[in-house]
LUMGU-185279 format. One record per residue (C-alpha): x, y negated, z negated; residue in one letter. Coordinates in steps of 0.5 Angstrom, whole numbers, plus 500, padded with zeros to 3 digits. Each point is the difference from the previous one (the first is absolute). Example, Ala and Ser with C-alpha at 12.3 -4.5 7.8 and 13.67 -1.06 7.14 Angstrom:
<recs>
+-----+-----+-----+------+
:  px :  py :  pz : code :
+-----+-----+-----+------+
: 525 : 509 : 484 :    A :
: 502 : 493 : 502 :    S :
+-----+-----+-----+------+
</recs>
This chain:
<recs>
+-----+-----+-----+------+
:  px :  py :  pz : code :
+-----+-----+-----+------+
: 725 : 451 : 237 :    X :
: 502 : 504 : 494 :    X :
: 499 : 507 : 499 :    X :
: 495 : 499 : 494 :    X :
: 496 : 496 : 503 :    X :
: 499 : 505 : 507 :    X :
: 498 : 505 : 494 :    X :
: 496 : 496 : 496 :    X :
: 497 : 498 : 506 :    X :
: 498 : 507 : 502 :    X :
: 498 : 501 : 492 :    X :
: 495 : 494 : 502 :    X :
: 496 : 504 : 506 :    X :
: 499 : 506 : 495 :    X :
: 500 : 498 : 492 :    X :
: 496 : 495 : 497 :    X :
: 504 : 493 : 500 :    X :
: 506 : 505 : 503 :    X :
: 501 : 503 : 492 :    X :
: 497 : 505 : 495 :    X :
: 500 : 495 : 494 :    X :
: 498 : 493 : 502 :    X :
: 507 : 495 : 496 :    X :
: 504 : 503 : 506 :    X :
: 498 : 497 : 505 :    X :
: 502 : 494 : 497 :    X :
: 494 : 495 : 501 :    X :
: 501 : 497 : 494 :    X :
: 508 : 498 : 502 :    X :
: 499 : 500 : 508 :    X :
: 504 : 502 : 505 :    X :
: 502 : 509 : 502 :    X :
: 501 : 505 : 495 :    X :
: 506 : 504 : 500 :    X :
: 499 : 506 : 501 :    X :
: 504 : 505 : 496 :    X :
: 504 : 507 : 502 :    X :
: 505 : 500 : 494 :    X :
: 501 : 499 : 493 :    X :
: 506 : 501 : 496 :    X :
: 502 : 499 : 492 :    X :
: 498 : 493 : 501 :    X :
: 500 : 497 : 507 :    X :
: 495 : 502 : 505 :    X :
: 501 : 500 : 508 :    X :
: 494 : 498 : 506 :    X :
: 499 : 502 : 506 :    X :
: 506 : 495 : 503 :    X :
: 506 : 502 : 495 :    X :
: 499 : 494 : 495 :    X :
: 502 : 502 : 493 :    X :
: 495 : 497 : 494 :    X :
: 501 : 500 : 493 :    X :
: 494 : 502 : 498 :    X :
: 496 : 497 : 495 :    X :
: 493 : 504 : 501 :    X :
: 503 : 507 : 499 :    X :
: 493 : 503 : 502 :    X :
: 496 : 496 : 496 :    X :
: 504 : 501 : 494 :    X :
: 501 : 508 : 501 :    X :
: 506 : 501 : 501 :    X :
: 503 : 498 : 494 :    X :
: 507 : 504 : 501 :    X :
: 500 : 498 : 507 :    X :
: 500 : 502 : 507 :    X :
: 501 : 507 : 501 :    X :
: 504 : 502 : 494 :    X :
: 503 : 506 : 501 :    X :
: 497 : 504 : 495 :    X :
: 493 : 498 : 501 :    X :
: 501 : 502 : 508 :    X :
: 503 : 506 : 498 :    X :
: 494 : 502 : 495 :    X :
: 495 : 498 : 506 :    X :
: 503 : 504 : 505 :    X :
: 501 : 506 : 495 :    X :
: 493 : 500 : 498 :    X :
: 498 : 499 : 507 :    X :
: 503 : 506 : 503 :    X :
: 496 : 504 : 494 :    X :
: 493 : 498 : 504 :    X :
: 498 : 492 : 501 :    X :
: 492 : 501 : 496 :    X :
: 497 : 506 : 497 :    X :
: 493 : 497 : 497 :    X :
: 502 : 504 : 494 :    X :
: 504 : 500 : 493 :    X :
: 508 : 499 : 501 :    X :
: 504 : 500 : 495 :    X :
: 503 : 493 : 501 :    X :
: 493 : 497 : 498 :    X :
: 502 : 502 : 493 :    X :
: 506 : 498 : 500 :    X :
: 500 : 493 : 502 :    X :
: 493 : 499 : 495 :    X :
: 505 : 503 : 495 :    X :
: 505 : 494 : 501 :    X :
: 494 : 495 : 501 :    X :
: 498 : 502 : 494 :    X :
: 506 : 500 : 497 :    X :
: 501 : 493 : 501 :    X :
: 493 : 498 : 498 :    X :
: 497 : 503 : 494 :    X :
: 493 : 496 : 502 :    X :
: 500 : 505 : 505 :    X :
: 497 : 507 : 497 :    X :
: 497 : 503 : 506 :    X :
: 501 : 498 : 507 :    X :
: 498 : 501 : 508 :    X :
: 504 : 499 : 506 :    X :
: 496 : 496 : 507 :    X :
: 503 : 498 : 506 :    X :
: 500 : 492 : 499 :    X :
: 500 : 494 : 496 :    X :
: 493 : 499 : 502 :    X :
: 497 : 506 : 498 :    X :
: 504 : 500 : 493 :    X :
: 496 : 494 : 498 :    X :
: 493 : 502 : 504 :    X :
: 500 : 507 : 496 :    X :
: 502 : 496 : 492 :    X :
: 495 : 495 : 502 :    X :
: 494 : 507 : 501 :    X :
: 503 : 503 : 494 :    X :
: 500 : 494 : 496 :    X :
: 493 : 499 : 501 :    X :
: 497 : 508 : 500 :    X :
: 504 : 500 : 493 :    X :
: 496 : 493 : 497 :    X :
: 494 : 501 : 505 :    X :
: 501 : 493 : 501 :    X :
: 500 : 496 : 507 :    X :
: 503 : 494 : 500 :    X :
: 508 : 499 : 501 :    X :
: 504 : 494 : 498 :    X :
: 506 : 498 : 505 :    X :
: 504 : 494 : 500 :    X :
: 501 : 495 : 505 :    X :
: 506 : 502 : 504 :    X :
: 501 : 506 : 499 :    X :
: 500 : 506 : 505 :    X :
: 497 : 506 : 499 :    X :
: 500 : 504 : 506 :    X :
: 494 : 499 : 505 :    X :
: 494 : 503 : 497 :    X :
: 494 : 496 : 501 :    X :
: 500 : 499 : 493 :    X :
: 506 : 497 : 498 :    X :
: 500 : 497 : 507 :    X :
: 496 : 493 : 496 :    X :
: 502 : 494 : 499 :    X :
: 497 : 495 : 495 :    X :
: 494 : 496 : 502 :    X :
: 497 : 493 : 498 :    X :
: 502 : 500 : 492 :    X :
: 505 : 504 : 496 :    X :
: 494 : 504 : 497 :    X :
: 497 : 502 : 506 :    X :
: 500 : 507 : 504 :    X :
: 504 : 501 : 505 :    X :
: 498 : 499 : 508 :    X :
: 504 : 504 : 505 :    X :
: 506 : 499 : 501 :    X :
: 501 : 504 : 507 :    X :
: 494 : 500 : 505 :    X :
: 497 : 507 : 500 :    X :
: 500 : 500 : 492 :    X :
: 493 : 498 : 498 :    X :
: 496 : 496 : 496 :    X :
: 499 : 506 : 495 :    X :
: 507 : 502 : 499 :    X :
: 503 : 494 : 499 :    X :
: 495 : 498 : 495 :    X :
: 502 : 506 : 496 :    X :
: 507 : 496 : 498 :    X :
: 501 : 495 : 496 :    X :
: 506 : 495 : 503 :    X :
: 504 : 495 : 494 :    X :
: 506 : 497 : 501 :    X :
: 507 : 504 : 498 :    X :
: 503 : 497 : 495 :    X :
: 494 : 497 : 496 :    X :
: 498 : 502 : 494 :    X :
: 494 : 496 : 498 :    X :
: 497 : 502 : 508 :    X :
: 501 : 507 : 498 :    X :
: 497 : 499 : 494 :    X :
: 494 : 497 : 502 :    X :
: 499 : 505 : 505 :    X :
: 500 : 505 : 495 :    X :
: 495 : 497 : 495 :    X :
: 494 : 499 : 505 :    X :
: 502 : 507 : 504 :    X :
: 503 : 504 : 495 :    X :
: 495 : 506 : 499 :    X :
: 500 : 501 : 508 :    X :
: 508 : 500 : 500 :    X :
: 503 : 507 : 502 :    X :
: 507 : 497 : 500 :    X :
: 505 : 495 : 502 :    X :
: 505 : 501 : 505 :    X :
: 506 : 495 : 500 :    X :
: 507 : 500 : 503 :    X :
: 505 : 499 : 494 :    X :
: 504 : 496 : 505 :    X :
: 496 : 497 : 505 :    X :
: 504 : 502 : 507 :    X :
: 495 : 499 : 505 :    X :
: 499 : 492 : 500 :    X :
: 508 : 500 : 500 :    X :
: 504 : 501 : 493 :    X :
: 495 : 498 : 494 :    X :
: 502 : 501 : 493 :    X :
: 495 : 502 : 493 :    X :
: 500 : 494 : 496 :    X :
: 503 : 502 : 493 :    X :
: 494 : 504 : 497 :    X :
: 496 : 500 : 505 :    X :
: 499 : 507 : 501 :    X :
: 500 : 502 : 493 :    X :
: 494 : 496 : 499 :    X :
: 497 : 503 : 507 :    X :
: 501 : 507 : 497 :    X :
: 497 : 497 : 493 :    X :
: 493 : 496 : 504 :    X :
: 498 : 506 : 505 :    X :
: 501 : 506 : 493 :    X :
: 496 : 496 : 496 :    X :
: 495 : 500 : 505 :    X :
: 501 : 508 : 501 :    X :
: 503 : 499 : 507 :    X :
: 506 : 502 : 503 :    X :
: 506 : 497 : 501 :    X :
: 503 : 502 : 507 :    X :
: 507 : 499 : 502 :    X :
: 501 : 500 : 507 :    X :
: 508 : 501 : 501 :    X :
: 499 : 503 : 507 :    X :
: 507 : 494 : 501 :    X :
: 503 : 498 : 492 :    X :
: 500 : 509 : 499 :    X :
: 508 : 501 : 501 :    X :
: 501 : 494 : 502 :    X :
: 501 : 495 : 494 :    X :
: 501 : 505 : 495 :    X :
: 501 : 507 : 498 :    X :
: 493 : 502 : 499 :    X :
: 497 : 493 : 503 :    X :
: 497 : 494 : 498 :    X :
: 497 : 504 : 494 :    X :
: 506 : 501 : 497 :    X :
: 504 : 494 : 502 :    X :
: 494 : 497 : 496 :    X :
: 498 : 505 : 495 :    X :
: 493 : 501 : 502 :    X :
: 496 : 506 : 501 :    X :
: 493 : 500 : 504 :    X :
: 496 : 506 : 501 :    X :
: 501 : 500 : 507 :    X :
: 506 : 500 : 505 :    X :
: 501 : 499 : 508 :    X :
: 506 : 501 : 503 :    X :
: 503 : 501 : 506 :    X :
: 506 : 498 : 504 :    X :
: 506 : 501 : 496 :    X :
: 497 : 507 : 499 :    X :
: 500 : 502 : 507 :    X :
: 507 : 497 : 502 :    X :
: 497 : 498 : 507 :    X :
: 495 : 505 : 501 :    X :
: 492 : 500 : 499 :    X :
: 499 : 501 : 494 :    X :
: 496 : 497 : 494 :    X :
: 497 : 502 : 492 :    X :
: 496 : 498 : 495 :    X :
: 501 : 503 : 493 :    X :
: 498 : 498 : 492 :    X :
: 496 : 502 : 494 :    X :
: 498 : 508 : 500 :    X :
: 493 : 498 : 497 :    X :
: 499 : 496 : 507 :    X :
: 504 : 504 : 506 :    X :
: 496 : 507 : 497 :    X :
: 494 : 496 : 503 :    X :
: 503 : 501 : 507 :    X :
: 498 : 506 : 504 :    X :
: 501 : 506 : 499 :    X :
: 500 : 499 : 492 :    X :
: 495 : 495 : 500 :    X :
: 495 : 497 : 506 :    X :
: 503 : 494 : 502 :    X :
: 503 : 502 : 507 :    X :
: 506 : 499 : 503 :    X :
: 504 : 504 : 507 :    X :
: 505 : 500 : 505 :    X :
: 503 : 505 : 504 :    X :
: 506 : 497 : 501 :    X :
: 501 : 498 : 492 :    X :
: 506 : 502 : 496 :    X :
: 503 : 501 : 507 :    X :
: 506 : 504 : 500 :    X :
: 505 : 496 : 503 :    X :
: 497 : 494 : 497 :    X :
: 501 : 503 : 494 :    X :
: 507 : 503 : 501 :    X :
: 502 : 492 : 501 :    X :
: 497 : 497 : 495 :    X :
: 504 : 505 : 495 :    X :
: 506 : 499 : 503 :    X :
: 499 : 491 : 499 :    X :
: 499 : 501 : 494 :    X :
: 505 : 505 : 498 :    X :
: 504 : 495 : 503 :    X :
: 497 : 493 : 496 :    X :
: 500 : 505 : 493 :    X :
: 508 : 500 : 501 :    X :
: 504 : 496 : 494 :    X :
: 500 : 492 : 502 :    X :
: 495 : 501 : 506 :    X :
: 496 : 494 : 498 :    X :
: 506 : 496 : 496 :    X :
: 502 : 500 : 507 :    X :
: 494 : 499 : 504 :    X :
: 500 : 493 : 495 :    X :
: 506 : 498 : 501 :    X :
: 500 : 499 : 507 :    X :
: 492 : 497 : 500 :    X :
: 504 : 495 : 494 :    X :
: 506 : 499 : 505 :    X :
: 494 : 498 : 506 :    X :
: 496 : 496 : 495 :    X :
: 506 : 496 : 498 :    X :
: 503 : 499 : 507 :    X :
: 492 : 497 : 503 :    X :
: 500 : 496 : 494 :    X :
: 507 : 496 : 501 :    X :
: 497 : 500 : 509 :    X :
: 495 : 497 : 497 :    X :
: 503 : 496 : 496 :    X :
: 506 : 498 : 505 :    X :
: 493 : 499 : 505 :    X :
: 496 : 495 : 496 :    X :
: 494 : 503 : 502 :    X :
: 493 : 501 : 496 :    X :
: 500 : 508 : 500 :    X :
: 499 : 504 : 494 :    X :
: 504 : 508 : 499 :    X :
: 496 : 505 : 496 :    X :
: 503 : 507 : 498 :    X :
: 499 : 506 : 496 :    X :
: 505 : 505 : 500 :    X :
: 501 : 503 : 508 :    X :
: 495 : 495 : 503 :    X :
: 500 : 494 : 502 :    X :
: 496 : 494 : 503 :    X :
: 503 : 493 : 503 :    X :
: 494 : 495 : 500 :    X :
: 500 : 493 : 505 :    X :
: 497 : 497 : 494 :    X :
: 502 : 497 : 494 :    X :
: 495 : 501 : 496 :    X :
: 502 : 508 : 496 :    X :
: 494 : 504 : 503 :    X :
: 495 : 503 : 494 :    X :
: 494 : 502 : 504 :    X :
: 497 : 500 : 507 :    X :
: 497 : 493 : 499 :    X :
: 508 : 497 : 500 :    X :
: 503 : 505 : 504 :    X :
: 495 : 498 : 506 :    X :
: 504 : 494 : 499 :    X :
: 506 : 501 : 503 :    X :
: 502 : 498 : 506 :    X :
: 500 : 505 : 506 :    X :
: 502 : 497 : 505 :    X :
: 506 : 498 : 496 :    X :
: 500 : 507 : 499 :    X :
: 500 : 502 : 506 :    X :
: 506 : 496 : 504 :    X :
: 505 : 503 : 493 :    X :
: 498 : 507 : 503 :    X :
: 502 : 499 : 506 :    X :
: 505 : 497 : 499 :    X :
: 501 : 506 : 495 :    X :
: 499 : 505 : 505 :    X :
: 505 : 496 : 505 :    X :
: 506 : 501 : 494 :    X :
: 499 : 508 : 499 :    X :
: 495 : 500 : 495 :    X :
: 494 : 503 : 500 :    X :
: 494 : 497 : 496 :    X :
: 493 : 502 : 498 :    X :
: 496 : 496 : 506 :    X :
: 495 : 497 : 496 :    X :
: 501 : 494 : 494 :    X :
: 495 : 504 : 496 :    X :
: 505 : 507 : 499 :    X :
: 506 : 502 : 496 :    X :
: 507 : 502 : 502 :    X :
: 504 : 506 : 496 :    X :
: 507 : 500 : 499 :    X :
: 502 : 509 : 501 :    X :
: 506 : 503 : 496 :    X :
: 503 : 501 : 507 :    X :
: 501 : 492 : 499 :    X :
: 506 : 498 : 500 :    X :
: 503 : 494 : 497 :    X :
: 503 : 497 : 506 :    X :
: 493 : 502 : 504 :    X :
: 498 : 496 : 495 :    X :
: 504 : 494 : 500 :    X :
: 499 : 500 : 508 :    X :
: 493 : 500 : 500 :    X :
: 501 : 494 : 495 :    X :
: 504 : 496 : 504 :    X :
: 495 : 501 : 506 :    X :
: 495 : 497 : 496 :    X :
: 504 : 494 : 498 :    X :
: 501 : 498 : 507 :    X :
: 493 : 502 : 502 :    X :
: 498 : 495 : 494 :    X :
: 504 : 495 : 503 :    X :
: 498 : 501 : 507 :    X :
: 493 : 499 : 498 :    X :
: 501 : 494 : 496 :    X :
: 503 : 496 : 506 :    X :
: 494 : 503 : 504 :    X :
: 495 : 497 : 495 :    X :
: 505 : 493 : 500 :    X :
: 501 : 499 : 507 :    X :
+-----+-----+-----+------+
</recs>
């Protein structure tokens, strides 16, 4: 019995499903997670020595890779100085200014401690500020797990959301409007019978919680130009594209500009950390200018600060992101021709850093043709995956990310391990 499987087996007795996050514990791959001791630069270890290129990377988070020197080093420093005050710090303007910097959407910004709390605070926000009660979100979409985000789609497109998750209610639920990604006409229509009790739409540029799902062209334009005409909110939840598919987000790499923005991962480096920011008019509406309330002891957190600003000096160097590019194109073509050499139906999304290897050969727009890939296939190239030295997201429906500490030839590896995984689940299928 490895050393994993000992651990995650003692976590078992005292964690729910042995994990603190349910995708970990491999449910929907099968088999004993790795339990993880290590990461550097591009490679994680487990607990049995085995080296992983890792492709998760802490769920996106950990753009310059694992323990980057001068991110360890800032967290270390500041560390010393006093883990928490529950007071101001001065890191919490400095990582705001370099936040606001690169997203002039943002005119004023609060710090919180997740991703979660960063979308449940705009979504209250949204709703003080229209006086408003319902909420759009697209099918898909992962926002964090407050009740009122945690809805999914109910009988027609049209139709208020029922519960996603036991333990949300009827009522919550109710109060969020679930359309599908990508689908102008939905949008629209939702808008037209709902529009005067709309507060705001929240939407993920680059849909990263279904696996890699990219706008269509015009799409969130015409999301931003549908919700205005109805005097609602656009909402970009760029708690994983933030820092990670440009300089700015997807807002810039698109060249949008919603009235709210949530963030997180990339501006903690790893530690827990979140922020929602956008339009002075609307966060002046949040305590203790206005009576929206929002709160958190350990928000704006001393040490996540110091990492987040240490990541992004890093990411604002010249040529972070064309190198960032350069090694997601490198991976991109290397799949391509595996899956080509491979003859399999599978479909690659991409933009920039992140990346989703879909078992179908229909190019996913939207949860309805995503949820038809084949994950069992999925799950059989993950392993096989894993075997090879290469750690993937254990799910179908989640993305992978390329870090500047990925290497060409950790690239060109992880390309070959995929071709004769590939090849080994086409004998499998065949025999």
């Amino acid at each position: 019995m490895s050393r994993s499987d000992v651990l995650f087996a003692a976590a078992q007795r005292r964690l729910p499903g042995g994990v603190n996050s349910p995708v970990r514990a491999f449910r929907a791959v099968g088999g004993v997670p790795r339990v993880i001791v290590r990461g550097e630069g591009s490679r994680i270890y487990d607990a049995d020595g085995k080296e992983y290129i890792d492709y998760v990377s802490s769920w996106g988070a950990l753009v310059c890779g694992h323990a980057h020197p001068h991110i360890v080093n800032a967290v270390a420093r500041a560390a010393e100085a006093g883990t928490s005050f529950g007071a101001c710090t001065p890191a919490e303007e400095e990582l705001a200014a370099i936040i606001m910097g690169a997203m002039p959407s943002i005119e004023l910004m609060r710090f919180v401690s997740s991703g979660t709390e960063a979308c449940m605070s705009a979504v209250r926000l949204a709703r003080g500020y229209t006086g408003r009660e319902l909420v759009v979100k697209c099918d898909g979409c992962y926002h964090g797990h407050s009740d009122a985000l945690l809805a999914s789609a109910g009988s027609g497109a049209l139709t208020l959301g029922v519960p996603g998750s036991a333990g949300v209610t009827a009522a919550a639920a109710a109060q969020t409007l679930v359309i599908p990604y990508n689908d102008v006409d939905a949008l629209a229509n939702a808008f037209e019978r709902h529009g005067s009790r709309i507060a705001c739409i929240i939407v993920e540029p680059v849909a990263a919680n279904m696996g890699v799902v990219p706008p269509g062209e015009g799409y969130l334009r015409r999301v931003c130009e549908i919700a205005r005409s109805h005097a609602a909110l656009v909402i970009f939840d760029e708690v994983i594209t933030g820092f990670r598919v440009a300089w700015g987000g997807a807002q810039t790499l698109y060249g949008l500009r919603p009235d709210l923005t949530c963030l997180g991962k990339a501006i903690g480096a790893g530690m827990p950390v979140g922020a929602f920011g956008g339009r002075k008019d609307v966060m002046s509406k949040l305590a203790p200018l206005g009576d929206v309330y929002q709160a958190g002891t350990l928000s704006g957190n001393p040490v996540a600060m110091a990492a987040g600003i240490a990541q992004l000096q890093l990411l604002g160097a010249p040529g972070a992101y064309d190198r960032l590019e350069e090694s997601g194109a490198l991976l991109e073509a290397g799949m391509r021709a595996a899956v080509k050499r491979s003859d399999a139906a599978l479909a690659l999304t991409r933009v920039g850093s992140m990346w989703t290897l879909f078992f179908s050969a229909e190019r996913p727009r939207d949860l309805a043709t995503v949820k038809r890939s084949d994950t069992k296939s999925f799950a059989a190239y993950f392993h096989a995956m894993l075997e090879g030295g290469v750690y993937l997201a254990p799910s179908q429906f989640e993305a992978g990310f390329v870090t500047l500490a990925h290497s060409r030839s950790d690239i060109e590896e992880s390309v070959k391990v995929a071709e004769s995984s590939l090849q080994t689940l086409a004998e499998k299928t065949s025999a």
